[in-house]
N, C-alpha and C positions, 0 to 999 in steps of 0.2 A: 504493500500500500504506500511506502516510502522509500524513496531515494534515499542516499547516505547522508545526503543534507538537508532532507526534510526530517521535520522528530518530531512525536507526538510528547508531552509531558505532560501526565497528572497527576496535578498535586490531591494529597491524601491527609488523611490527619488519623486512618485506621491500621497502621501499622503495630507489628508488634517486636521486644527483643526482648530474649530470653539471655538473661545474663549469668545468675547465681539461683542455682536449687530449680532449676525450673521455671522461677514465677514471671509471668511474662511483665514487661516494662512497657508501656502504652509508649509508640511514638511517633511522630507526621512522618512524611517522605515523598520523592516523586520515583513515580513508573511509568512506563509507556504501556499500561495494561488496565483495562477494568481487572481483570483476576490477578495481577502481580504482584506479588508479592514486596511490601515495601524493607527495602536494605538502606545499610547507609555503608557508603554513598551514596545516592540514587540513580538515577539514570545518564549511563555516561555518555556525550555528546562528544564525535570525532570527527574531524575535518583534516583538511590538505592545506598547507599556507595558500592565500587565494583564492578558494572556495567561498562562497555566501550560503551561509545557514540559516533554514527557517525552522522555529519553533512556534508549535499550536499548542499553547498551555492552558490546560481545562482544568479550569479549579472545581472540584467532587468535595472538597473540605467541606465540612458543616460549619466550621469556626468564621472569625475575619477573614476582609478580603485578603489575598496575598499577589505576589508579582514575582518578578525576576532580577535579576541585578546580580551583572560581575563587576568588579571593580579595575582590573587591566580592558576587559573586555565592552565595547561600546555599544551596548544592545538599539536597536530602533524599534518600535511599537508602532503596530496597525490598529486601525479599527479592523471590520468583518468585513467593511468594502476596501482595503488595501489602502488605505488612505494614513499617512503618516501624522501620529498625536501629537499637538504642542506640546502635553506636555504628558508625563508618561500617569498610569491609571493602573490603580491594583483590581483584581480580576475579582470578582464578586460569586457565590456561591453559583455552580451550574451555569457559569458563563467561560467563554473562552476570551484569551490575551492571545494577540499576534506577536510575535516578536524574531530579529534578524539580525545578523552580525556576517561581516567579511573579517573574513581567519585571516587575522594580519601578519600574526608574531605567532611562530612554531613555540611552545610550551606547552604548562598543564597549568589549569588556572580555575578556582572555585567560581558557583556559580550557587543563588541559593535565594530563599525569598525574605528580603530584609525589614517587612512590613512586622511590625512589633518588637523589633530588633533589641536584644539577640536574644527574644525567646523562637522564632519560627527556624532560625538558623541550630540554636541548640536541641530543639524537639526532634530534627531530623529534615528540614525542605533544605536539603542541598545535593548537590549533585556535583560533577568534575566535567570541566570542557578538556580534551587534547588536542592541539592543532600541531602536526605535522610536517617535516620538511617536506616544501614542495621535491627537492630534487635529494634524496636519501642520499646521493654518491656524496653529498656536501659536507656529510658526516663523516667525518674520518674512519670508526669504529661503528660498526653496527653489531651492539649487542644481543645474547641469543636469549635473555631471558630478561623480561618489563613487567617491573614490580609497582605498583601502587598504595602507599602506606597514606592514608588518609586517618588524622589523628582529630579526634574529639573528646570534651568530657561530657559527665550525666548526670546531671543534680533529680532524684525520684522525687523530689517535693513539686520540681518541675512538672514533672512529667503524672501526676496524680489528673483523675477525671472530671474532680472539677476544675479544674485548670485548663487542662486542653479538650476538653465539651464546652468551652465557653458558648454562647451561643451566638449567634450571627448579630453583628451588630453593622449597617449600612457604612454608619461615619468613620469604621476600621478605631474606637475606642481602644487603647493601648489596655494590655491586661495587667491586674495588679500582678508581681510576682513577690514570693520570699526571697530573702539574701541568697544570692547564686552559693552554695556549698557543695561541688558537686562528689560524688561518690565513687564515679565510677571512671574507668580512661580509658577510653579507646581508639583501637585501629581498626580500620573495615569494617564498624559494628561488637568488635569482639573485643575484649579485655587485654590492652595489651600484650601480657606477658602470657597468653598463649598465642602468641604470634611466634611459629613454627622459626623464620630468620630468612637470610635472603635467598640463601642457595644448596645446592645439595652437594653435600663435601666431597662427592665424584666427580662431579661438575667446578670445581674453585678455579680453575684458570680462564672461564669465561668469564669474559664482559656483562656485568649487570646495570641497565637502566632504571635507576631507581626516583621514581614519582612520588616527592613528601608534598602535601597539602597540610596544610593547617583551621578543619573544621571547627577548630571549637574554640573559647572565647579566651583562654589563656594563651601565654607563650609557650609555645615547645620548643625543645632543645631536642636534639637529637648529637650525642657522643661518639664517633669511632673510633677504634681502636686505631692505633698508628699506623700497623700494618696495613690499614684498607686505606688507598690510594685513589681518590676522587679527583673528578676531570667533572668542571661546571658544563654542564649543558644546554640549559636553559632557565635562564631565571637572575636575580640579584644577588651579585656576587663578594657585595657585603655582608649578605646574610651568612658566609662560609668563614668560619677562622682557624686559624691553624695553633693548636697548642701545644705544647713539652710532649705530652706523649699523645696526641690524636688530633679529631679533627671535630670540631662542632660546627652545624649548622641550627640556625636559629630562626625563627618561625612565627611570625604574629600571626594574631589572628585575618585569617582570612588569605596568606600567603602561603606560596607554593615555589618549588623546585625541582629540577630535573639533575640527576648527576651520574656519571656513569661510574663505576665502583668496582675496582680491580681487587680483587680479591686470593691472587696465587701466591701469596707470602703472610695471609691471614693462620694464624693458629688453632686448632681444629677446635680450642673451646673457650673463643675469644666470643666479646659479646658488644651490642651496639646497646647504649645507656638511651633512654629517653626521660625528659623532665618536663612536668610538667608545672610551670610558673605562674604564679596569682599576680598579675599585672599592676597593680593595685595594690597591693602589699611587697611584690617584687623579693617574693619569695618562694621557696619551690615547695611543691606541695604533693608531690607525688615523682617515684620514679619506678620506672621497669625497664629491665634488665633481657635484651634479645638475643638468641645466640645470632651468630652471624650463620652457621651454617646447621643446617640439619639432616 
């Protein structure tokens, strides 16, 4: 029904994630499906530098309106007759939002809905754009294995039902929240530190592409050991610094990076450190420990 650059997104608010013991944890999300299943990240959006992307985002939420919004990325919004918004308009229960972008800049880059911001963002409506070298030979290295670590936290006081059953309110009224405290840290939905690591330790002389985004509303840090040897890719390369014994990459919210990660001088039970940082107090409040290989 879609080309590669057309994509359907809808947003949900009937997700669920099973974190600890089984008990499920209520959380938004987008999919390209009335029956999909919502994950986080949501639904990933892939282009070619060059390419123009159209998204048909169907709001199904029962809650406020919500919208879209990348922040490297320049969205344009239609109405239903193709006609370009002065000025942009969050998408109202069982309506549709147009929206379009030309894949300017090869990277990975969060996308997600900032309306009540940052509860829509931390309940789960975000997703990942990848844009592509147009001409792949431009890459010196073509690695044989592309990892996506998309890191968030999970405050459940958030996440309780009356909180997000708020009900539809026309003028998008911001919702009250509690003190963000959150409890939980993750990567791809799952708790970090059962995060298996990058590579299979049969495989350690390959080139790995490794995609950090930063979903969630803290800073992350993510630590390597010395021995892994990273080549920036795509992204801010201040966000990279070099320490006594490794390397840190650093991560506000809503930022991302591409780096490619040599790994054949890694030691079979060396491990990548992640932090995660209360911005606001500018202290670290959480850390897990990944092998690099498994």
């Amino acid at each position: 029904m879609f080309s590669q650059n057309e994509y359907l997104v809808i947003g949900r608010t009937t997700g669920k994630l099973f974190l600890k013991n089984n008990v499920p944890i209520r959380t938004f999300g987008f999919t390209n499906s009335l029956s999909g299943q919502v994950t986080l990240p949501g639904l990933s959006i892939e282009a070619v530098e060059g390419e123009n992307v159209s998204i048909d985002f169907w709001n199904i939420s029962q809650g406020n309106p919500v919208s879209l919004f990348c922040k490297e990325i320049d969205f344009v919004q239609r109405d239903k007759e193709n006609v370009v918004l002065k000025k942009e308009e969050a998408i109202h229960h069982m309506e549709h939002g147009y929206y379009s972008f030309q894949a300017q800049k090869a990277g990975t880059y969060l996308y997600y809905s900032p309306e009540n911001y940052p509860f829509n963002l931390q309940a789960g409506m975000f997703g990942v754009i990848i844009i592509r070298a147009k001409d792949p030979d431009s890459v010196a290295l073509q690695p044989l294995n592309e990892i996506l670590w998309c890191s968030n936290e999970l405050d459940t006081k958030w996440h309780t039902d009356a909180i997000m059953g708020t009900e539809y309110d026309s003028s998008n009224k911001p919702i009250v929240l509690p003190k963000y405290k959150p409890e939980y840290f993750l990567i791809n939905g799952k708790i970090a530190t059962e995060n298996k690591g990058l590579q299979a330790l049969d495989h350690k002389n390959e080139t790995v592409l490794l995609r950090l985004v930063n979903s969630g509303v803290y800073l992350h840090e993510i630590v390597f050991p010395s021995q892994v040897k990273l080549q920036l890719r795509y992204g801010n390369e201040s966000s990279v610094t070099t320490l006594p014994d490794g390397c840190k990459i650093q991560l506000h919210s809503g930022e991302s990076i591409e780096v490619l990660a040599f790994l054949e001088n890694v030691g079979e039970k060396e491990h990548i450190v992640y932090h995660f940082n209360d911005p606001v107090l500018k202290k670290k409040v959480y850390e897990a420990a990944i092998p690099v290989f498994y």
